[in-house]
TISE-935817 format. One line per 5 residues: number of its first residue (from 0); for each residue x, y, z of C-alpha. Coordinates in pm, whole numbers, plus 50000, padded with zeros to 5 digits. Example, Ala and Ser with C-alpha at 12.3 -4.5 7.8 and 13.67 -1.06 7.14 Angstrom:
// TISE-935817
0 = 51230:49550:50780 ~ 51367:49894:50714
***
This chain:
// TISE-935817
0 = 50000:50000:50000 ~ 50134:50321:49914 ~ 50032:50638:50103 ~ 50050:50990:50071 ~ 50101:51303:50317
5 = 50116:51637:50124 ~ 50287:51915:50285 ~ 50413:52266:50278 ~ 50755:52095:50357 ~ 50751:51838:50091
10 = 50539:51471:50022 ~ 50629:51213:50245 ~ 50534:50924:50059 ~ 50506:50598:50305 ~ 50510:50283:50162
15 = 50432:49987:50370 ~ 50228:49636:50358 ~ 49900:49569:50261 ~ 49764:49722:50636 ~ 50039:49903:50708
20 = 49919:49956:51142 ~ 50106:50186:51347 ~ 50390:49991:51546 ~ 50302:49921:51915 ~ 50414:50160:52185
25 = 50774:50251:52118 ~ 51047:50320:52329 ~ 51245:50625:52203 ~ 51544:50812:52390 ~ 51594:51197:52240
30 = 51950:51266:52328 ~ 52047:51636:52282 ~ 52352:51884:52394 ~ 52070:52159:52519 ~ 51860:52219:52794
35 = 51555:52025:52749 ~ 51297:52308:52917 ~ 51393:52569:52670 ~ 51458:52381:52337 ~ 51071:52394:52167
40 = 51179:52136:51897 ~ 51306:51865:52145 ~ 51019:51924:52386 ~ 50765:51898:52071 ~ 50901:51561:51982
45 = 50894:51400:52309 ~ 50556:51565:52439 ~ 50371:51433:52116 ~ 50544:51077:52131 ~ 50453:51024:52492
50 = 50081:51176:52474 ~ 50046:50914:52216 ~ 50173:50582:52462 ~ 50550:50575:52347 ~ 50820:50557:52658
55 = 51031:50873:52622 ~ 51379:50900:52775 ~ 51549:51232:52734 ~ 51919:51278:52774 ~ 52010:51668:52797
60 = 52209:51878:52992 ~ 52137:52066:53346 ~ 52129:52396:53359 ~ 52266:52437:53768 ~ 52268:52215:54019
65 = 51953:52327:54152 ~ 51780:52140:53849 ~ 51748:51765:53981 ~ 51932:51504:53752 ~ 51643:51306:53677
70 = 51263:51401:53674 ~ 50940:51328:53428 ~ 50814:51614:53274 ~ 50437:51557:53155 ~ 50513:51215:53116
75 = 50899:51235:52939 ~ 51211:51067:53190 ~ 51406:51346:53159 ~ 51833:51264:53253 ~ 52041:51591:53283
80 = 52409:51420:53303 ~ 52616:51701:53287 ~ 52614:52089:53414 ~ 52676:52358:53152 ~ 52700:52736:53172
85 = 52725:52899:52790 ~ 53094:53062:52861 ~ 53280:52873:52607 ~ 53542:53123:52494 ~ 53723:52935:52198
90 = 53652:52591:51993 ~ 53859:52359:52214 ~ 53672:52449:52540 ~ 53321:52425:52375 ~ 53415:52044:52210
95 = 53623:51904:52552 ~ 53266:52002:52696 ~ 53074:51803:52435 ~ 53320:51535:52408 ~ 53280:51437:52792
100 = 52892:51439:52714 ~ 52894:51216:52441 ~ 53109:50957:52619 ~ 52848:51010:52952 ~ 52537:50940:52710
105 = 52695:50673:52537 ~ 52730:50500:52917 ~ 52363:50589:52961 ~ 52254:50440:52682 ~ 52384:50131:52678
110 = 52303:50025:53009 ~ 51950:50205:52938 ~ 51938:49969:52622 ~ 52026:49630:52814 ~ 51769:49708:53082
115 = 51537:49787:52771 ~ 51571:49799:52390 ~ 51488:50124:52246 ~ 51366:50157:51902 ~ 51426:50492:51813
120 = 51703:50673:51899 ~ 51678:51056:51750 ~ 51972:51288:51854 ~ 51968:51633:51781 ~ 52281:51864:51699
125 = 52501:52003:51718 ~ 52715:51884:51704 ~ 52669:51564:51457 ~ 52896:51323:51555 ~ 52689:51312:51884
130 = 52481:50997:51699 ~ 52792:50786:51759 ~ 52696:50792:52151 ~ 52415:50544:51999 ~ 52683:50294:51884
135 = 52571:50020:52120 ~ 52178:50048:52050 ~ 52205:50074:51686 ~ 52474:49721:51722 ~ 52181:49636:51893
140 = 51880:49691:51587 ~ 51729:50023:51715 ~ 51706:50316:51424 ~ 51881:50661:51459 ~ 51755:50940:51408
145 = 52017:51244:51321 ~ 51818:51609:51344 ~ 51991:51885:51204 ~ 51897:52224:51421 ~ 52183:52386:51284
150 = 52437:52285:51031 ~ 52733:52199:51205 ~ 53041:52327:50958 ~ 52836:52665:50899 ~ 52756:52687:51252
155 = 53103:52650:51383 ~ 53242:52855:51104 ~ 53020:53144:51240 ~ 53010:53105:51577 ~ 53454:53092:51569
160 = 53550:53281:51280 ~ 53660:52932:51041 ~ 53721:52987:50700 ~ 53499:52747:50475 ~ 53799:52702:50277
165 = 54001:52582:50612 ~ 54099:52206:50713 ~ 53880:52274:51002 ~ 53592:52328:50797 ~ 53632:52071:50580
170 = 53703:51801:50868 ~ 53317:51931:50995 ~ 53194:51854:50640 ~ 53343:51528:50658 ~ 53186:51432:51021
175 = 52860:51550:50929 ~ 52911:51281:50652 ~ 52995:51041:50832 ~ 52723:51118:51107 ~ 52428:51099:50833
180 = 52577:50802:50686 ~ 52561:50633:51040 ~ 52205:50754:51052 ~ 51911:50567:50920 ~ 51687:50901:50833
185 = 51818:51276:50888 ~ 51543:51568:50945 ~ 51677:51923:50915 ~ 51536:52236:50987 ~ 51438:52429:50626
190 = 51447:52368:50269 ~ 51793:52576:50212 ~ 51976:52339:50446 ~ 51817:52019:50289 ~ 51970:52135:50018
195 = 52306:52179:50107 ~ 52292:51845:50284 ~ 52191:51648:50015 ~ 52446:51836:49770 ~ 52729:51688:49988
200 = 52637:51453:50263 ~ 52346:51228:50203 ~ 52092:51147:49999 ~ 51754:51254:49895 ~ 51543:50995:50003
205 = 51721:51001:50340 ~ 51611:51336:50449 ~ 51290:51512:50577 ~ 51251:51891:50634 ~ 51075:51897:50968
210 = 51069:52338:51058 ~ 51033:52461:51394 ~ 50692:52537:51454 ~ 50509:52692:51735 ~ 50320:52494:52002
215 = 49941:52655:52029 ~ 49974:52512:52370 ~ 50216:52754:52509 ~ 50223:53034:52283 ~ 49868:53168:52295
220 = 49758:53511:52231 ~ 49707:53725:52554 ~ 49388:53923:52566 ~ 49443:54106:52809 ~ 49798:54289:52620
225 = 49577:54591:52462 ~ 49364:54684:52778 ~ 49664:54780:53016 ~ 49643:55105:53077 ~ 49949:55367:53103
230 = 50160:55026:52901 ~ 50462:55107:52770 ~ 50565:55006:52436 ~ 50790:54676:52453 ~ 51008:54574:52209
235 = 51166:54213:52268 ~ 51410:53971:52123 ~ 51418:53609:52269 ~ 51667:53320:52199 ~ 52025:53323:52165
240 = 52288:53595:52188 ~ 52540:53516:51950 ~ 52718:53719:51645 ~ 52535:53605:51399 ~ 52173:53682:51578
245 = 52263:54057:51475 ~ 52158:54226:51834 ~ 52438:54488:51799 ~ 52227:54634:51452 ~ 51935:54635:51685
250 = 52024:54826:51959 ~ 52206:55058:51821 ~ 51878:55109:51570 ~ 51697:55126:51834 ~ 51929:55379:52020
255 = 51931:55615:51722 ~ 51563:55667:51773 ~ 51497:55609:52167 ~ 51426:56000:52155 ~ 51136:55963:51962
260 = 51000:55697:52104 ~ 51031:55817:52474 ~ 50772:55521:52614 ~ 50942:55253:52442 ~ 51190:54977:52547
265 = 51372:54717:52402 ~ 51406:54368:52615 ~ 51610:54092:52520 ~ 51592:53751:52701 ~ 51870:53528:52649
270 = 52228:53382:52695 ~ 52559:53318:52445 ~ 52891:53459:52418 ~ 52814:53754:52261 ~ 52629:53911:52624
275 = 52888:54063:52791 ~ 52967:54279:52449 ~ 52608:54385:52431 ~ 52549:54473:52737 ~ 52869:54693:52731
280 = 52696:54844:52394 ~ 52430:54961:52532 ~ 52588:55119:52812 ~ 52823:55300:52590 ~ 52512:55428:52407
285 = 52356:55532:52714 ~ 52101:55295:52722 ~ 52092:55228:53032 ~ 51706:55151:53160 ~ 51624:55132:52805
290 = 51757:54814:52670 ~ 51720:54565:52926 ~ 51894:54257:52953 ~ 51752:53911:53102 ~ 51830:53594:53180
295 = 51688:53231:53022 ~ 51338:53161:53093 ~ 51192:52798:52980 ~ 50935:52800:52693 ~ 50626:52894:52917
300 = 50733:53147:53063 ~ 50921:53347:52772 ~ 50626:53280:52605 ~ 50386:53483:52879 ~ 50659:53767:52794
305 = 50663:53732:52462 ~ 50253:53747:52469 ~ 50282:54087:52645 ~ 50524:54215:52380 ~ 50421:54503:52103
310 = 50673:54473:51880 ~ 50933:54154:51807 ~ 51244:54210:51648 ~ 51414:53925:51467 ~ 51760:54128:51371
315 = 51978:53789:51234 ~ 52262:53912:51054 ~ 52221:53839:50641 ~ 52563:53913:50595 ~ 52668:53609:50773
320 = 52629:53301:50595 ~ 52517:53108:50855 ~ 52245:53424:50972 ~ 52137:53462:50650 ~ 52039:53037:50638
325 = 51934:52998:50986 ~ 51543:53027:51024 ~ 51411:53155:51372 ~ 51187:52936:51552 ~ 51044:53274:51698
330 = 50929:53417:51423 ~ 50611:53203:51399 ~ 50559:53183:51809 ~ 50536:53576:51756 ~ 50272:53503:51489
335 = 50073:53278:51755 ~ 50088:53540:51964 ~ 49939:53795:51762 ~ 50247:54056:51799 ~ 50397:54192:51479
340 = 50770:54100:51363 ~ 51027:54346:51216 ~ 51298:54111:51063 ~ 51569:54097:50849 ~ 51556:54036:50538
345 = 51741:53703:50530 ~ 51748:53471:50258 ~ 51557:53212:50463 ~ 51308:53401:50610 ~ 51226:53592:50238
350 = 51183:53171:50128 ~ 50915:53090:50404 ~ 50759:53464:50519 ~ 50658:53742:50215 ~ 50606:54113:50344
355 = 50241:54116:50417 ~ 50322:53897:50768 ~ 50651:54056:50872 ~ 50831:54398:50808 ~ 51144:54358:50644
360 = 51499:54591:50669 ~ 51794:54454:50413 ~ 52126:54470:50440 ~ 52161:54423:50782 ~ 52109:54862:50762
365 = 52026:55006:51113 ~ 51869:55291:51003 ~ 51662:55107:50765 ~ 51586:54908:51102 ~ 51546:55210:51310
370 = 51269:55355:51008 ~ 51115:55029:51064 ~ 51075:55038:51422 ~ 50954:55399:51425 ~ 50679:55320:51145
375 = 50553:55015:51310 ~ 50492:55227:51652 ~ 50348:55473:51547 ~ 50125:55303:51262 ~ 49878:55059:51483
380 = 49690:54964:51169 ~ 49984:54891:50971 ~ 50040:54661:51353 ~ 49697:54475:51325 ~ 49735:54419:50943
385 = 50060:54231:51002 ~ 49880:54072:51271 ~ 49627:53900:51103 ~ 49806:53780:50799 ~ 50038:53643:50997
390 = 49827:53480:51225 ~ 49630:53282:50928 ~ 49966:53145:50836 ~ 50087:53046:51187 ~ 49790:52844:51255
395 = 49821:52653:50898 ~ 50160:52575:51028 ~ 50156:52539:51402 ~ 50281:52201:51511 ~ 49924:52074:51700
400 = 49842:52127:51272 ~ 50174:51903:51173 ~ 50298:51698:51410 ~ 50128:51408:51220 ~ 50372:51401:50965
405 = 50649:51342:51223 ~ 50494:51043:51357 ~ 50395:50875:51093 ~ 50776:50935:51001 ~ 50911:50745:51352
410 = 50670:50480:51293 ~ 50769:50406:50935 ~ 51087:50372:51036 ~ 50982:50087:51275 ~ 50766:49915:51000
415 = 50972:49643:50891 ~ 50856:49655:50534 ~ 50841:50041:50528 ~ 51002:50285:50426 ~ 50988:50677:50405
420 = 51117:50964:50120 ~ 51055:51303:50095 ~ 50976:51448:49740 ~ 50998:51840:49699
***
């Protein structure tokens, strides 16, 4: 029997046996190098496995040792084997960090394999080579899984400053090879990077484009965010601070124009390297009490911020070449929300968003940005009309409307006579 699941990411075409049932309740371990409680993707996965009867194991990282090491979050075993605080200052500290937690969760997993066999084993990245802690189950029959956040060579390359003409780069290339050849299906994040993959590490009918997608869930649109009175006008950014996520064109934007816009602030929730520099940026700007810096908060509660918010801005830098490839997850949890997005005008985001759902600036131009930030506040109609496109397109493609397409991907990898491609 051969059935058919059309998609705005592609046709999975499943073919199986003549009945083709779902496979009894599986046993699946998500193994990731990222705090479980914050990544959306990873908590998406598990959640929808486990609602459904599957045993879900995840192995992640803890964030202090306040966190306890082992607890079961709406129904997922959750393991958090090592401590990490995002400090790394140069590529050998950040991989001698991952290194020691691939060996730990390759321990873990075997012994969690002898007590019982897993059948799935999906490991996220980066970094790649991280499926290799599955060595044993795999010896052992279970299928692995290899999800692509982030490509690994372009990621590194950004994040230290690597030539993609370097030995360095090239050695990523090769264990991102090797990683999806070890694999026995890859998903990655957007089209663009399915692309690239295919073009020099795997093959087409090996790879799925699963995007990030908001969880209606959590990200739910606050009605009470237009009826406080005396409010003023928020500007946030969420998620990451790194160079490539193009805060320093944002605040300084936003600084150029803080005059103007006397009741307005600009909030940005988050952790990376790049932190200390911004916050030294906006004190040299004297904006001080205007941009505000916070720490991590897990999904629900960044997403009862992030439902209070006016105005998001989604600054990634398009002259990097990993910015300009790397589609934000909180774009469309913005969308659910019902708060309008100013965003750069990457190459990834022009693929999946056109200009009647977000406000673009190019060129990674602050005072194109700054225009942009001045129109949007003081134009509430131009606000609502963003809204409402946008909000039509997040709901065609939240995850409660896709998540399907995932499962019935897990479970035809556990058919024995099925098998899965993606056509695009």
């Amino acid at each position: 029997m051969v059935s058919t699941l059309n998609c705005l990411d592609g046709t999975h075409t499943f073919v199986g046996g003549s009945s083709s049932p779902r496979p009894r309740g599986l046993r699946v371990c998500m193994l990731a190098y990222a705090f479980y409680e914050s990544d959306t993707r990873i908590l998406q996965y598990a959640t929808a496995l486990a609602e459904r009867g599957d045993i879900v194991d995840v192995i992640a990282l803890r964030r202090s040792s306040n966190q306890p090491e082992f607890e079961t979050l709406n129904g997922v075993n959750v393991h958090r084997i090592q401590e990490r605080t995002v400090n790394e200052k140069g590529l050998f500290s950040y991989v001698s960090r991952i290194m020691r937690f691939a060996l730990r969760s390759a321990r873990l997993l075997r012994s969690k394999h002898i007590e019982y066999s897993y059948d799935i084993i999906h490991v996220h990245n980066v970094p790649d080579f991280l499926v290799f802690s599955a060595v044993y189950p795999k010896w052992k029959g279970a299928r692995i899984i290899l999800d692509i956040h982030d490509l690994l060579p372009e990621f590194y390359a950004s994040k230290f400053t690597i030539s993609h003409r370097s030995l360095r780069f090239k050695a990523l290339v090769f264990a991102e090879r090797c990683s999806a050849a070890f694999s026995n299906h890859v998903i990655v994040a957007n089209h663009l990077w399915r692309h690239r993959l295919v073009s020099r590490s795997s093959r087409p009918d090996k790879c799925s484009v699963v995007r990030n997608r908001p969880d209606l869930n959590i990200f739910v649109e606050s009605p009470t965010k237009k009826c406080k009175p005396n409010k003023k006008f928020q500007l946030t950014y969420p998620g990451s601070l790194n160079w490539h996520q193009g805060l320093d064109v944002a605040i300084r934007a936003f600084a150029s124009i803080a005059n103007r816009i006397p009741e307005a602030e600009f909030h940005i929730y988050g952790e990376g390297p790049a932190k200390p520099s911004l916050i030294q940026l906006a004190k040299n700007l004297g904006m001080e009490g205007r941009v505000i810096f916070h720490d991590f908060l897990p999904s629900r509660e960044i997403a009862r911020v992030m439902a209070e918010t006016d105005l998001a801005i989604e600054p990634k830098r398009a002259t990097s070449a990993f910015g300009n490839e790397a589609l934000s997850t909180k774009i469309l949890e913005f969308m659910s929300l019902g708060v309008p997005v100013i965003a750069s005008k990457t190459t990834i985001h022009a693929y999946y968003y056109d200009d009647s759902i977000i406000q673009y600036y190019e060129n990674d131009d602050e005072s194109q940005l700054a225009a942009q930030i001045l129109r949007l506040t003081n134009d509430a109609r131009l606000r609502c009309s963003l809204v409402e496109n946008a909000r039509r397109y997040a709901q065609e493609n939240s995850w409660d409307a896709r998540k399907s397409e995932y499962l019935q991907l897990v479970d035809s990898l556990i058919a024995p006579t099925s098998k899965v491609a993606l056509v695009l």
